[in-house]
C-alpha positions, 0 to 999 in steps of 0.5 A: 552353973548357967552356960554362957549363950553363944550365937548358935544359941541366942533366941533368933529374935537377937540373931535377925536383930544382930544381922540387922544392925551390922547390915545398917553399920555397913550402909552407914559406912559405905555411905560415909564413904560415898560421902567423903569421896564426892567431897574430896573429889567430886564436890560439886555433885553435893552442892547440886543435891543440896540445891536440888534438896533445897527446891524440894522444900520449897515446893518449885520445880524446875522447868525451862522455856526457850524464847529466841535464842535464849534458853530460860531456867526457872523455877515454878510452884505454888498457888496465889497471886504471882510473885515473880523475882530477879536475882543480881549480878554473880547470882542465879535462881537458887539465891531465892530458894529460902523465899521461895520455901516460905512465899509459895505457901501463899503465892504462885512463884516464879524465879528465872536464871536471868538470861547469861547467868545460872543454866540460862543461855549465854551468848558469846559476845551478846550486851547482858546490861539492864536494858537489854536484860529488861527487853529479854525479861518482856519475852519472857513474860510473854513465853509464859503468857503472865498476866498481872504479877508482883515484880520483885528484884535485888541488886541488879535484878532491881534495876531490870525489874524497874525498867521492865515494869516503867515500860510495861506497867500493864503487866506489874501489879506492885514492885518491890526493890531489894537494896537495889542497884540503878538509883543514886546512892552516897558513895562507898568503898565498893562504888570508889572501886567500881568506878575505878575499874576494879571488879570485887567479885572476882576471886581466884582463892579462898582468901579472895573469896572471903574477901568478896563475900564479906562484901555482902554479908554481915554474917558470912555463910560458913562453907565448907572448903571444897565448896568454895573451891567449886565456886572458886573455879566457877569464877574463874571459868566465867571470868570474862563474862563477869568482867564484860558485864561488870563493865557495862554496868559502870556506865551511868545509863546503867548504874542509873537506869532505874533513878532516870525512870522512876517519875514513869513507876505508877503502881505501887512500889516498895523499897527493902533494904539492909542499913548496912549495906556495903555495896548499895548504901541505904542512901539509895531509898532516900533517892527511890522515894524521892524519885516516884512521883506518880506511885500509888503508893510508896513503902519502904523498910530498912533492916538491921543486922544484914548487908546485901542479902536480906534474902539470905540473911534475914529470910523469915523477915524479908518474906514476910514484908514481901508477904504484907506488901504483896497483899496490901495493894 
């Protein structure tokens, strides 16, 4: 009768491999470990590597300038033709990493925390409205010595791209406008509250939050729970920012900033917006294309399926209208 092997007598192939594999068991542990601690008590340590991981895929690296007083964080890759993009209110560069993924495969790209937002100087006190963002927008251009570019902005960062490239058509080659804010649009729940006084982006739990984020999603974004709750405390620790500049924003030199200079837009320009957005209602292109007189060329695109993030909600097709109209001209 054959003796049963023991571990003192396995071949020692079997052992080394035993080794192995409890030594790789314990890894993944200490790792699962690691993993469920930083989400429990340090969570906003994964959102940053995901950002960081999410940068990495698109091939952008991180730098930063200071012009003046302000500091500016951007991100940067790529080589082609320059994209640059401005993200909207309550937003920061990381909002255009999936473009960027796709776009600088092409394209040099550029993506800027605008000044007051994301890890960009904020200054206690200072105006961060459309024109004031549009001026700083202009030292920045210059920082980088940026020659002719494709100007690009959503929401908010619409507008300021509109009044930045009305007052420096030297330097933008073509604009596109994602459901942008500054024009005229029907008005909606969301313009009815703005106006009123009432700001719907701020948020102090998790109900709130998913109440706010259903304003700009068709398809809301599963976040896991303690994630939210980082963002939660983020709002909360910039409530007074977002406030302040929610308010300048309700002035009508601000919500038609773009509208009043769109006879003053030569160059090409491009409108891309979601059907159902809830925040700017797709009435706002009908306004855009009825409002540049003096374009080279007028494109626009409506898009079924998403709200106020075509960026994040339809990627692969937003980048590539951008792709088309960036070429075309």
């Amino acid at each position: 009768m054959p003796t049963p092997t023991t571990p003192s007598t396995r071949p020692l192939w079997q052992r080394l491999l035993f080794r192995r594999l409890k030594f790789l068991a314990v890894v993944v542990v200490i790792i699962g470990l690691l993993l469920g601690g930083s989400y429990l008590l340090a969570p906003q340590w994964l959102i940053q590597a995901d950002v960081a991981r999410k940068a990495m895929a698109a091939h952008v690296e991180k730098h930063s300038v200071q012009v003046g007083d302000t500091k500016w964080s951007y991100y940067e890759g790529g080589q082609g033709p320059t994209l640059v993009m401005l993200h909207g209110f309550a937003a920061d560069k990381s909002v255009w990493l999936e473009q960027l993924r796709i776009l600088s495969q092409h394209f040099h790209v550029i993506a800027p925390d605008l000044p007051g937002w994301g890890e960009s100087t904020r200054i206690d006190g200072a105006s961060y409205n459309i024109d004031m963002q549009a001026v700083r927008f202009g030292e920045f251009v210059n920082a980088l010595r940026l020659q002719k570019f494709v100007l690009i902005g959503h929401s908010m960062g619409g507008a300021i791209a509109g009044v930045y490239a009305a007052d420096h058509p030297e330097h933008v080659a073509e604009l596109a406008l994602i459901d942008s804010f500054g024009l005229k649009a029907n008005e909606n729940d969301f313009s009815r509250e703005a106006l009123s006084g009432k700001n719907p982006f701020i948020f102090d739990n998790r109900e709130e939050f998913a109440r706010a984020t259903a304003l700009a999603f068709t398809h809301v974004p599963k976040i896991p729970g303690r994630f939210i709750d980082v963002l939660i405390e983020r709002n909360q620790r910039d409530r007074e920012f977002l406030n302040r500049t929610f308010n300048e924003l309700r002035d009508p030199s601000q919500y038609l900033s773009l509208q009043h200079r769109l006879d003053q837009l030569e160059m090409p320009v491009m409108g891309l917006w979601c059907r159902d957005d809830k925040i700017i209602d797709v009435s706002a292109m009908d306004n855009l294309r009825n409002g540049l007189t003096h374009s080279a060329a007028i494109a626009s695109t409506t898009l079924s399926g998403c709200n106020h993030m075509p960026i994040l909600e339809k990627p692969e097709e937003t980048a590539r209208i951008l792709t088309q109209f960036a070429l075309s001209h």
